[in-house]
mmJSON file of the N, C-alpha and C atoms, coordinates in Angstrom:
{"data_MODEL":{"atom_site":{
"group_PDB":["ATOM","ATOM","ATOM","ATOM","ATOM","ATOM","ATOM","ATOM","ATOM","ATOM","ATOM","ATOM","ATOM","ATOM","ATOM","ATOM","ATOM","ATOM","ATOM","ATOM","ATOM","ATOM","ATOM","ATOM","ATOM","ATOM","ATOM","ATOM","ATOM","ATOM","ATOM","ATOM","ATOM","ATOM","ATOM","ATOM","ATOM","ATOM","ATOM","ATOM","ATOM","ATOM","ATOM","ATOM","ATOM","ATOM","ATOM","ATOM","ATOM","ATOM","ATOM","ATOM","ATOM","ATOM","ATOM","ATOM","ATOM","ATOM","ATOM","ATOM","ATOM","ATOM","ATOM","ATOM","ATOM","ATOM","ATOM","ATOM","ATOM","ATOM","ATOM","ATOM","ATOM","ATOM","ATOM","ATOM","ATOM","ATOM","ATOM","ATOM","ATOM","ATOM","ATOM","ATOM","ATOM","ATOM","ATOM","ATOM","ATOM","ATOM","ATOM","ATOM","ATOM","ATOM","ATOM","ATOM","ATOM","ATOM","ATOM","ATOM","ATOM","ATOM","ATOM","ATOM","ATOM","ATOM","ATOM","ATOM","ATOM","ATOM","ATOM","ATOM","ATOM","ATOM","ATOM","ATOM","ATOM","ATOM","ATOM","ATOM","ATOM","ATOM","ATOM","ATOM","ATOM","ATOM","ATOM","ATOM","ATOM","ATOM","ATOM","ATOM","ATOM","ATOM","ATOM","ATOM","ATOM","ATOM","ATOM","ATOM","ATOM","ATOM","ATOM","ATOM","ATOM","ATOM","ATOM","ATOM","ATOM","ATOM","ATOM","ATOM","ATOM","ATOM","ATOM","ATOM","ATOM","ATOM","ATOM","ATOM","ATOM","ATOM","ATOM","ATOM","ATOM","ATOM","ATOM","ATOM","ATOM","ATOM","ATOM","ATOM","ATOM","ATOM","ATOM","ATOM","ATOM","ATOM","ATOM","ATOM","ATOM","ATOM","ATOM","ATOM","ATOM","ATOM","ATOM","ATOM","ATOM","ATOM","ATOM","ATOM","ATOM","ATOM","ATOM"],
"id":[1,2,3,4,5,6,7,8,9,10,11,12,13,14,15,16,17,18,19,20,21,22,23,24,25,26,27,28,29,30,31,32,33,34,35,36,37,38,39,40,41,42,43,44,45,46,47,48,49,50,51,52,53,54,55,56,57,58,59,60,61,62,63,64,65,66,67,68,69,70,71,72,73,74,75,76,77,78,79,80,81,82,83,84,85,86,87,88,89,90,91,92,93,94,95,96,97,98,99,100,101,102,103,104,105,106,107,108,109,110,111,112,113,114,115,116,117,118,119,120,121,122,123,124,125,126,127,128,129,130,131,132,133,134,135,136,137,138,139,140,141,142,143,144,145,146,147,148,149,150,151,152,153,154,155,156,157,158,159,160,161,162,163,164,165,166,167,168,169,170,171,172,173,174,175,176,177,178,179,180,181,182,183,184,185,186,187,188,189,190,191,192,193,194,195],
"type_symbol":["N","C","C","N","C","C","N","C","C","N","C","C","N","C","C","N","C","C","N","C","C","N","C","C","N","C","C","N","C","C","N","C","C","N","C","C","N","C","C","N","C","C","N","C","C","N","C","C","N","C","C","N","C","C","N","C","C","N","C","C","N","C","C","N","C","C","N","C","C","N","C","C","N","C","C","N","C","C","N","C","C","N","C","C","N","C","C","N","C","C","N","C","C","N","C","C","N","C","C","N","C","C","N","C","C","N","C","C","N","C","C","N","C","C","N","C","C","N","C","C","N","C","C","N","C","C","N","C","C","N","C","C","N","C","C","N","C","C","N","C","C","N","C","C","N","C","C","N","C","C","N","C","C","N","C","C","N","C","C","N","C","C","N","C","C","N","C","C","N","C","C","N","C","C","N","C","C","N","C","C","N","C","C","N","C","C","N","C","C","N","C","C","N","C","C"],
"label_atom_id":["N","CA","C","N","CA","C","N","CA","C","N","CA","C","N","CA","C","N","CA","C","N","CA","C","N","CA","C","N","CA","C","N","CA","C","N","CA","C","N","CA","C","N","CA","C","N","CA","C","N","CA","C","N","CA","C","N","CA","C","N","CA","C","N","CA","C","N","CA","C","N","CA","C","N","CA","C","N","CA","C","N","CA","C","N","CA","C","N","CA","C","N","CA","C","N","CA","C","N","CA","C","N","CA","C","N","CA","C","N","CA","C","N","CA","C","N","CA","C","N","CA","C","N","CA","C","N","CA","C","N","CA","C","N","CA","C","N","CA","C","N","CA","C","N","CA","C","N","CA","C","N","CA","C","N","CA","C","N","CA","C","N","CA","C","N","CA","C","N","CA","C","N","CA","C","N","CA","C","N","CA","C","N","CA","C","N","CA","C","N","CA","C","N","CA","C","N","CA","C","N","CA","C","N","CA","C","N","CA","C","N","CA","C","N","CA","C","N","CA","C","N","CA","C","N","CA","C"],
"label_alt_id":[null,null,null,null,null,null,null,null,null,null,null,null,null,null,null,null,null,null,null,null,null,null,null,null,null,null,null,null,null,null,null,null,null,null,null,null,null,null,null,null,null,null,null,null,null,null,null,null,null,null,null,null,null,null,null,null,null,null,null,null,null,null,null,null,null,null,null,null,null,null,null,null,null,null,null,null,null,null,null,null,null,null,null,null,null,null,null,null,null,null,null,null,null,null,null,null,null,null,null,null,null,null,null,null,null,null,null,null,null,null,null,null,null,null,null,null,null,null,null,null,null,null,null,null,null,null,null,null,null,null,null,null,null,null,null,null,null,null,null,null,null,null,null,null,null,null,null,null,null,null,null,null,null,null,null,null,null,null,null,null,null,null,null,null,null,null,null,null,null,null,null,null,null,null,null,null,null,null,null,null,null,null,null,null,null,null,null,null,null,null,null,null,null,null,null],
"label_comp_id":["UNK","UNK","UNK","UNK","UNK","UNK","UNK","UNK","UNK","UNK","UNK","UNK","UNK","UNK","UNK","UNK","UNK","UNK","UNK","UNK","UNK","UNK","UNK","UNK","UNK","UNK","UNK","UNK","UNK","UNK","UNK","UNK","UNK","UNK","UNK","UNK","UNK","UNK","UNK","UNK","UNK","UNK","UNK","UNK","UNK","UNK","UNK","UNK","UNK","UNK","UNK","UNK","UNK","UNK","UNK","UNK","UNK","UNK","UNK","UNK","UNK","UNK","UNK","UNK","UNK","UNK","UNK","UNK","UNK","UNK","UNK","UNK","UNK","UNK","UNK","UNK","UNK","UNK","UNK","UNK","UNK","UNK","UNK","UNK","UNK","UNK","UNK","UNK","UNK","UNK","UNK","UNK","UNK","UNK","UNK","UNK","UNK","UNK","UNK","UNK","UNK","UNK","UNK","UNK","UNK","UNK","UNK","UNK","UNK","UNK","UNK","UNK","UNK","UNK","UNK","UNK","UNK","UNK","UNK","UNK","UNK","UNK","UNK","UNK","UNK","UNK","UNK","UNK","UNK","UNK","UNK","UNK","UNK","UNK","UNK","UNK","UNK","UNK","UNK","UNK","UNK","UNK","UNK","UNK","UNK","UNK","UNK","UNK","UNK","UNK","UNK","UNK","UNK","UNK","UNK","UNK","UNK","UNK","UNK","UNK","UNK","UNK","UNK","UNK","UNK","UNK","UNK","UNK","UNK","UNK","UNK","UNK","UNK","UNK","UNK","UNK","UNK","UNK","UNK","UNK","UNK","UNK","UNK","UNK","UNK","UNK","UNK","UNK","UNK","UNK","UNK","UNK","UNK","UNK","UNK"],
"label_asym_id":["A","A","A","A","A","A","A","A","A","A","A","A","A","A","A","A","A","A","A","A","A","A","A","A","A","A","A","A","A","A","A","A","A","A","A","A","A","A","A","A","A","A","A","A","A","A","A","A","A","A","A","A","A","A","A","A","A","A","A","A","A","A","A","A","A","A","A","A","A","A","A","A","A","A","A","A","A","A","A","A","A","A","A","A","A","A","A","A","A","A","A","A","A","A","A","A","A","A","A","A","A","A","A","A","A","A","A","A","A","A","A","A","A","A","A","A","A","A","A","A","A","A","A","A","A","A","A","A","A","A","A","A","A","A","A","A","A","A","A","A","A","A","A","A","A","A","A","A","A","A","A","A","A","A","A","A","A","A","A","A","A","A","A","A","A","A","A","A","A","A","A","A","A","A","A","A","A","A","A","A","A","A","A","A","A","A","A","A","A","A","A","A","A","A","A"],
"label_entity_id":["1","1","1","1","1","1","1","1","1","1","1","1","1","1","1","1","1","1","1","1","1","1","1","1","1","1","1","1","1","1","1","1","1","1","1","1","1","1","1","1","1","1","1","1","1","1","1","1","1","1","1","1","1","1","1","1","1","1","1","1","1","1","1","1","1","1","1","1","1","1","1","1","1","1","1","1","1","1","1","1","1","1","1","1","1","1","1","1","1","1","1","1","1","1","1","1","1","1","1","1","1","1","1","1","1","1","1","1","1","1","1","1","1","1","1","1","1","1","1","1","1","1","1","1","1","1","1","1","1","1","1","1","1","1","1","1","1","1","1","1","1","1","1","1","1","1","1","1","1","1","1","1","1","1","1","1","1","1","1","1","1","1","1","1","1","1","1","1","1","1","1","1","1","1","1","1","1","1","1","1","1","1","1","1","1","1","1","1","1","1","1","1","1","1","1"],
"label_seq_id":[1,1,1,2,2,2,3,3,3,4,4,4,5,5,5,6,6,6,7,7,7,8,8,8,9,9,9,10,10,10,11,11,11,12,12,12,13,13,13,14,14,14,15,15,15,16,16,16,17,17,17,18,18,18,19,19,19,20,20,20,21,21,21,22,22,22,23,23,23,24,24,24,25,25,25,26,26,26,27,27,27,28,28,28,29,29,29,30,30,30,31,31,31,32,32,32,33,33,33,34,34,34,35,35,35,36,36,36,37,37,37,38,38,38,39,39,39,40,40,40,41,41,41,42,42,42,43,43,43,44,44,44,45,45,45,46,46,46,47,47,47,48,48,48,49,49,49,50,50,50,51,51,51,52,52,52,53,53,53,54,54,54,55,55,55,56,56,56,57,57,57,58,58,58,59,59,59,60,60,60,61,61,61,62,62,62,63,63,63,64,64,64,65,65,65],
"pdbx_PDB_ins_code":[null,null,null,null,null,null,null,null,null,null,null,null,null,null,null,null,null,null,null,null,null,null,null,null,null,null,null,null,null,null,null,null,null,null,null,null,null,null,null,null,null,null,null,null,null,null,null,null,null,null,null,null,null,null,null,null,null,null,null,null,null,null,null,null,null,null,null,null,null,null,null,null,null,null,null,null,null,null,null,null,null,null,null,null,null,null,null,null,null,null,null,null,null,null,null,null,null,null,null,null,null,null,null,null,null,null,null,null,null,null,null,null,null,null,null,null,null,null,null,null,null,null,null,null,null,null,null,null,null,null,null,null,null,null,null,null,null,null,null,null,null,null,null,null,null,null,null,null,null,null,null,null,null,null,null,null,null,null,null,null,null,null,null,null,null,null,null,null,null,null,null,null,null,null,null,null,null,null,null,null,null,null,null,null,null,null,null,null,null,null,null,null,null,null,null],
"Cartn_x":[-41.861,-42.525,-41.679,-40.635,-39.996,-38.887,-38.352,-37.388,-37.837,-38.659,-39.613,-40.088,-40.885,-41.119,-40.207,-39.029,-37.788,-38.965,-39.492,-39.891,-39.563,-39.87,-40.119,-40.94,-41.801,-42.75,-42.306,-43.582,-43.185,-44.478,-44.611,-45.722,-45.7,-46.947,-47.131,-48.159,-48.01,-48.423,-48.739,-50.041,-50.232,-49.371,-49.146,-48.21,-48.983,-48.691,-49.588,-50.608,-51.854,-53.269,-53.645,-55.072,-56.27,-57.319,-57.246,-58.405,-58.831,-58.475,-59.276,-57.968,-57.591,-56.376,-54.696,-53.82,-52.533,-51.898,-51.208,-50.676,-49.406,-48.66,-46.907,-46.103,-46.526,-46.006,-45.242,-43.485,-42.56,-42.698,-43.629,-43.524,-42.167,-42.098,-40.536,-40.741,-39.688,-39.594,-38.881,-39.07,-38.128,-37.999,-36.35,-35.531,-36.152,-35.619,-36.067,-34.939,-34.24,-33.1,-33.666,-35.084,-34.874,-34.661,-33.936,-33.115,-33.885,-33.898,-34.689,-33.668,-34.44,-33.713,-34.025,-35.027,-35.493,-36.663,-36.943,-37.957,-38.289,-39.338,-40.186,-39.816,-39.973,-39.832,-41.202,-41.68,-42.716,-43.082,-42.695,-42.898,-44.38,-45.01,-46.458,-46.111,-45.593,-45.379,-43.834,-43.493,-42.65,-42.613,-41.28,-41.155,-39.987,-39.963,-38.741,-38.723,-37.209,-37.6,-36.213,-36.244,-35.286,-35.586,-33.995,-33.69,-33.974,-34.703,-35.292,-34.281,-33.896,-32.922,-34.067,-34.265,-34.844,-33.379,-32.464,-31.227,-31.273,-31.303,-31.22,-32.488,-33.094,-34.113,-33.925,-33.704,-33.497,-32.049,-30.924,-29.998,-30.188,-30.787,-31.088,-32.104,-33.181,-33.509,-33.372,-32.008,-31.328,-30.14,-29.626,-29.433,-30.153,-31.275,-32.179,-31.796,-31.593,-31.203,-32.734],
"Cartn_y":[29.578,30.595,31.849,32.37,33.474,33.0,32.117,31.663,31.969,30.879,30.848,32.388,33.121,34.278,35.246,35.501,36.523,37.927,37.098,38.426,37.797,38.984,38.854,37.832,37.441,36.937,36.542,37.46,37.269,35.95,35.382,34.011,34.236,34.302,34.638,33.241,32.986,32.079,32.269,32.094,32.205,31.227,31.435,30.756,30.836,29.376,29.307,28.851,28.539,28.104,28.712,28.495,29.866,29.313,27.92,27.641,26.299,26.074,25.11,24.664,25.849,25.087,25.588,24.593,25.044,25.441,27.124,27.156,27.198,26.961,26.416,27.672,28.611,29.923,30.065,30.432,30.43,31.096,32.325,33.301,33.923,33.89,34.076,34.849,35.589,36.406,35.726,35.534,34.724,35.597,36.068,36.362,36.282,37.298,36.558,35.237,35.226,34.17,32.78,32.642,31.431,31.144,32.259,32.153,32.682,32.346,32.597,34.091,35.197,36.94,36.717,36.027,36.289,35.121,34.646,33.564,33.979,34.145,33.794,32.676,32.594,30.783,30.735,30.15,29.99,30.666,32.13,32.948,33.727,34.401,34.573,36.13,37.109,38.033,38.77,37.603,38.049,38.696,39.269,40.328,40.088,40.089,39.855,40.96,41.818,42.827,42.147,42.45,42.281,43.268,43.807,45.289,44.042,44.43,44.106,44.689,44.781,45.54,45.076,46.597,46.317,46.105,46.61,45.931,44.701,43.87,42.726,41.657,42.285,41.893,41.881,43.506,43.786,42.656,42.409,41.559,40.494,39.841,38.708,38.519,39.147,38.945,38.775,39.642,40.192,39.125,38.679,37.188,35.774,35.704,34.927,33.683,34.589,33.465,33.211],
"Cartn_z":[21.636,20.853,20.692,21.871,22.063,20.601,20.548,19.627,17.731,17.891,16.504,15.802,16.424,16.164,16.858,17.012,17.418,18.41,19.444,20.14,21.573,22.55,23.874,24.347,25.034,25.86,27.183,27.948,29.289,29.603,30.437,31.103,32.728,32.873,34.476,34.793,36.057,36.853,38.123,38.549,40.311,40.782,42.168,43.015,44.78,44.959,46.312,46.265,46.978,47.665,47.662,46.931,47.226,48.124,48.175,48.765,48.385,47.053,45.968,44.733,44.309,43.087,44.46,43.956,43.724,42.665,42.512,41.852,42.029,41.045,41.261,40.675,40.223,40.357,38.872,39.112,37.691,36.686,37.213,35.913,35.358,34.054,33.358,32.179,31.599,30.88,30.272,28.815,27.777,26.444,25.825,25.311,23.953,22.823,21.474,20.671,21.434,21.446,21.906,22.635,23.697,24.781,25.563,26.707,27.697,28.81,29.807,30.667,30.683,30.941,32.454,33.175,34.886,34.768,35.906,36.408,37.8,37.981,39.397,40.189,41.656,42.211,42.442,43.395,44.467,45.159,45.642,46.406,46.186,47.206,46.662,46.32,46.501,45.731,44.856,44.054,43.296,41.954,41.708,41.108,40.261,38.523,38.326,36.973,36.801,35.878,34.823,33.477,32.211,31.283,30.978,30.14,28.453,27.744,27.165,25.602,24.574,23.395,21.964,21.347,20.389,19.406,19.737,18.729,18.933,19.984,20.264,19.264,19.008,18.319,16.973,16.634,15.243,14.673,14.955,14.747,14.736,15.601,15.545,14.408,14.139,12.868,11.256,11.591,10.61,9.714,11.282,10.903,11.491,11.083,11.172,12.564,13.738,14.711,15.423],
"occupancy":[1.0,1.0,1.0,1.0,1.0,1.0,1.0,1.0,1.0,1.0,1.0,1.0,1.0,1.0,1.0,1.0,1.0,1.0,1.0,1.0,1.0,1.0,1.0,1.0,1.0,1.0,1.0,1.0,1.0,1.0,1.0,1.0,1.0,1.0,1.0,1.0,1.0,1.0,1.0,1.0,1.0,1.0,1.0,1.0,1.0,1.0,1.0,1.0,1.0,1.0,1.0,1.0,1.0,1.0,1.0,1.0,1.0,1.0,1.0,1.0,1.0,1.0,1.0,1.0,1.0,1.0,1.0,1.0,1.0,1.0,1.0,1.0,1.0,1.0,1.0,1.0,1.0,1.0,1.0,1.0,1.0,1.0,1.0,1.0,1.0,1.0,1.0,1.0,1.0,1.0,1.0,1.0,1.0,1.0,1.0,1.0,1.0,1.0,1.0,1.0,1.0,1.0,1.0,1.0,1.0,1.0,1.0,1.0,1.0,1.0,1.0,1.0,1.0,1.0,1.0,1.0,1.0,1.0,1.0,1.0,1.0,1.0,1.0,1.0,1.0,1.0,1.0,1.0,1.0,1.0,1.0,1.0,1.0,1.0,1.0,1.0,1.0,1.0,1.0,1.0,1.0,1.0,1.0,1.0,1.0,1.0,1.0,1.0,1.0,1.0,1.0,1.0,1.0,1.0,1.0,1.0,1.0,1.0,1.0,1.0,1.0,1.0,1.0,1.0,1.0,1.0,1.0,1.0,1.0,1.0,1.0,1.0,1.0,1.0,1.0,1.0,1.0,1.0,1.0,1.0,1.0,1.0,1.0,1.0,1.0,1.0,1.0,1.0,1.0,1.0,1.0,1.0,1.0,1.0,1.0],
"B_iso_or_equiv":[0.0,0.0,0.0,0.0,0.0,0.0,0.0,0.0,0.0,0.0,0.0,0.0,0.0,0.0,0.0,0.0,0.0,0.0,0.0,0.0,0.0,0.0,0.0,0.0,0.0,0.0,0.0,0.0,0.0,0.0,0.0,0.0,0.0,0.0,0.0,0.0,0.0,0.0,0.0,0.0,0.0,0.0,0.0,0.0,0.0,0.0,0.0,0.0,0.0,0.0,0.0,0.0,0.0,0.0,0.0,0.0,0.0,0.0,0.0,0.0,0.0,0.0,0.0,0.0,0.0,0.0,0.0,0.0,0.0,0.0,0.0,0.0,0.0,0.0,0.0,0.0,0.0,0.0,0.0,0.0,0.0,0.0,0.0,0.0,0.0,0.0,0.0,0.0,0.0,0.0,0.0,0.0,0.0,0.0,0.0,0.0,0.0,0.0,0.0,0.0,0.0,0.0,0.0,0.0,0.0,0.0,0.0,0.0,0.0,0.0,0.0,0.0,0.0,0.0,0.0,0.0,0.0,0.0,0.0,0.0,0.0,0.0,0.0,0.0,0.0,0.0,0.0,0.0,0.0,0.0,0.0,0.0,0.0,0.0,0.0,0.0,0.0,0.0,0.0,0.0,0.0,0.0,0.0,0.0,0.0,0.0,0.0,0.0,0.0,0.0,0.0,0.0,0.0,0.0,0.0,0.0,0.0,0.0,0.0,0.0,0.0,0.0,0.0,0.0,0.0,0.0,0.0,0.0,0.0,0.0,0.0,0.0,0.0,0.0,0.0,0.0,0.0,0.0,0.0,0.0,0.0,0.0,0.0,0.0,0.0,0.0,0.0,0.0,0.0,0.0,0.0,0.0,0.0,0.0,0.0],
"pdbx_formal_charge":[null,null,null,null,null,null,null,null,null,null,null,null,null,null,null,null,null,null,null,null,null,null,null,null,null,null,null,null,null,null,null,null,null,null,null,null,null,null,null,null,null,null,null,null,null,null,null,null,null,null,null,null,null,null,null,null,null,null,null,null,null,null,null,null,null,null,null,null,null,null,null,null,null,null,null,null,null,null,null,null,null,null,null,null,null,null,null,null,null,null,null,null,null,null,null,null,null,null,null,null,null,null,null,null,null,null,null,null,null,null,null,null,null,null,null,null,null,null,null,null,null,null,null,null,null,null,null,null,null,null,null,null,null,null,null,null,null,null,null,null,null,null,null,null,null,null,null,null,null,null,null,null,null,null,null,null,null,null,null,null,null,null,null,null,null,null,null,null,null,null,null,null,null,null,null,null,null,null,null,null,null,null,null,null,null,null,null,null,null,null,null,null,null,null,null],
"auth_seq_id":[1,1,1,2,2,2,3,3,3,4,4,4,5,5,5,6,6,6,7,7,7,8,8,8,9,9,9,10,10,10,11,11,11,12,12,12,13,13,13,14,14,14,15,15,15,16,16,16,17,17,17,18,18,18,19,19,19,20,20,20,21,21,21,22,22,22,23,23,23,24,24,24,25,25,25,26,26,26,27,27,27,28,28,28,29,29,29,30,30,30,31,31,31,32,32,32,33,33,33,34,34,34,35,35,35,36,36,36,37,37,37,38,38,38,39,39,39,40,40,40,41,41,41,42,42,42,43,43,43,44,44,44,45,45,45,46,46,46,47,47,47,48,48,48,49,49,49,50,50,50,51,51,51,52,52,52,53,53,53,54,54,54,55,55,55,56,56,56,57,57,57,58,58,58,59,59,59,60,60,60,61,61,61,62,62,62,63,63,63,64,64,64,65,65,65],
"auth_comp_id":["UNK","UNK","UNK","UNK","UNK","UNK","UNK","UNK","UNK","UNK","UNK","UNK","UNK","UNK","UNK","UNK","UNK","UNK","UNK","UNK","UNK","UNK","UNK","UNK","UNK","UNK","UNK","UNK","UNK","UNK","UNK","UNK","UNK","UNK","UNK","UNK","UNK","UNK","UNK","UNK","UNK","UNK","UNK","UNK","UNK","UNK","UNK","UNK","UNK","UNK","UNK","UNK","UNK","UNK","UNK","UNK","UNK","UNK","UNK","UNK","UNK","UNK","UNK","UNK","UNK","UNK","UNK","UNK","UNK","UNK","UNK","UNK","UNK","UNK","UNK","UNK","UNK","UNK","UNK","UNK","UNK","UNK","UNK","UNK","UNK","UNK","UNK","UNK","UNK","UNK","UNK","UNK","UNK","UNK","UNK","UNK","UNK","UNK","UNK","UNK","UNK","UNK","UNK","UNK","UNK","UNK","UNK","UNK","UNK","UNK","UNK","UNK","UNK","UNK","UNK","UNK","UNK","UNK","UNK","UNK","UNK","UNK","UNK","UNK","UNK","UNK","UNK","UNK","UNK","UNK","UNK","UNK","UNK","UNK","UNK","UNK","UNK","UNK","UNK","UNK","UNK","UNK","UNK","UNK","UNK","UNK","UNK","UNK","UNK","UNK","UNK","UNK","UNK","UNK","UNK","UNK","UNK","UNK","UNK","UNK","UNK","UNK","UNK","UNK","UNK","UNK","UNK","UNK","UNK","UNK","UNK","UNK","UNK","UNK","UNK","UNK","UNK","UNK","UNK","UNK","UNK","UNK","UNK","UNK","UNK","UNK","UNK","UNK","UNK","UNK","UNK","UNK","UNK","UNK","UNK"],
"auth_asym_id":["A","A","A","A","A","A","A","A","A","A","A","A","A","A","A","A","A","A","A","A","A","A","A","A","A","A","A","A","A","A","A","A","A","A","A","A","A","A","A","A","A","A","A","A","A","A","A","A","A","A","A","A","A","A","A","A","A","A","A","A","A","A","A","A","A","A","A","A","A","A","A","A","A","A","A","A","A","A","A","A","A","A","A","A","A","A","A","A","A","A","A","A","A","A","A","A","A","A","A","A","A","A","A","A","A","A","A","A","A","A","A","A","A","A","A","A","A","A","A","A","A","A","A","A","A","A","A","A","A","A","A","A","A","A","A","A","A","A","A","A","A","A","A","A","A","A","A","A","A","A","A","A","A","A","A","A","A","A","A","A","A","A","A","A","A","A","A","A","A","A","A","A","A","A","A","A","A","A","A","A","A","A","A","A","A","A","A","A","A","A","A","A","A","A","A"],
"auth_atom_id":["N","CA","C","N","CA","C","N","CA","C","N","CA","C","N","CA","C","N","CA","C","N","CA","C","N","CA","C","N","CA","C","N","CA","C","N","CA","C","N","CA","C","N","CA","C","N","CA","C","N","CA","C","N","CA","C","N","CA","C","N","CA","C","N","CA","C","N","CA","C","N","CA","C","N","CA","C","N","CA","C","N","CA","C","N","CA","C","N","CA","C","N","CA","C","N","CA","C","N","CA","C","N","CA","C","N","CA","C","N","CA","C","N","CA","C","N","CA","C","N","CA","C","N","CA","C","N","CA","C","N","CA","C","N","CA","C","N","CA","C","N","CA","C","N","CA","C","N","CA","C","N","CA","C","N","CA","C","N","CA","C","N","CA","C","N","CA","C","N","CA","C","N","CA","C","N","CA","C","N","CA","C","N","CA","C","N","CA","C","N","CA","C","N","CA","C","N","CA","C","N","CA","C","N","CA","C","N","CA","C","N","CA","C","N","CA","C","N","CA","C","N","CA","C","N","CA","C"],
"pdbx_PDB_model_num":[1,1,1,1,1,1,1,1,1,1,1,1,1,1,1,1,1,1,1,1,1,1,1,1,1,1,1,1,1,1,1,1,1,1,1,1,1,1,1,1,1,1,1,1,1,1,1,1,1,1,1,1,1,1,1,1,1,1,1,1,1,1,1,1,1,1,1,1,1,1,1,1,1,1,1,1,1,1,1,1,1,1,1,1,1,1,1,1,1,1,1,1,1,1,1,1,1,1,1,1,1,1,1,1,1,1,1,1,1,1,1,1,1,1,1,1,1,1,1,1,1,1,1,1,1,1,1,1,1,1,1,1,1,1,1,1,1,1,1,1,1,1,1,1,1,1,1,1,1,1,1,1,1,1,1,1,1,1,1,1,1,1,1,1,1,1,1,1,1,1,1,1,1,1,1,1,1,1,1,1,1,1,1,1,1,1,1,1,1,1,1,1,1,1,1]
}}}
């Protein structure tokens, strides 16, 4: 979706046992390129940050990547 429409999107996921579901965690921040900028593992409180470029955006649009 990050590709197709040239934006950001970040996706978050619980990670760990609550009791009743497992969740498998892997929240990631994905590029307007496609490319994955940071990913979560399994850990129950992680943290992942990406410098984000509205040029990076604007160009890539510009030439329709």
């Amino acid at each position: 979706m990050a590709w197709c429409n040239q934006v950001y999107v970040a996706v978050v996921n619980a990670s760990g046992f609550d009791g009743v579901y497992i969740c498998f965690g892997h929240s990631a921040i994905i590029g307007a390129d496609g490319q994955t900028l940071g990913e979560c593992g399994t850990e129950d409180n992680g943290i992942q940050y990406a410098q984000l470029s509205i040029s990076g955006i604007r160009d890539a649009r510009a030439n329709d990547r």
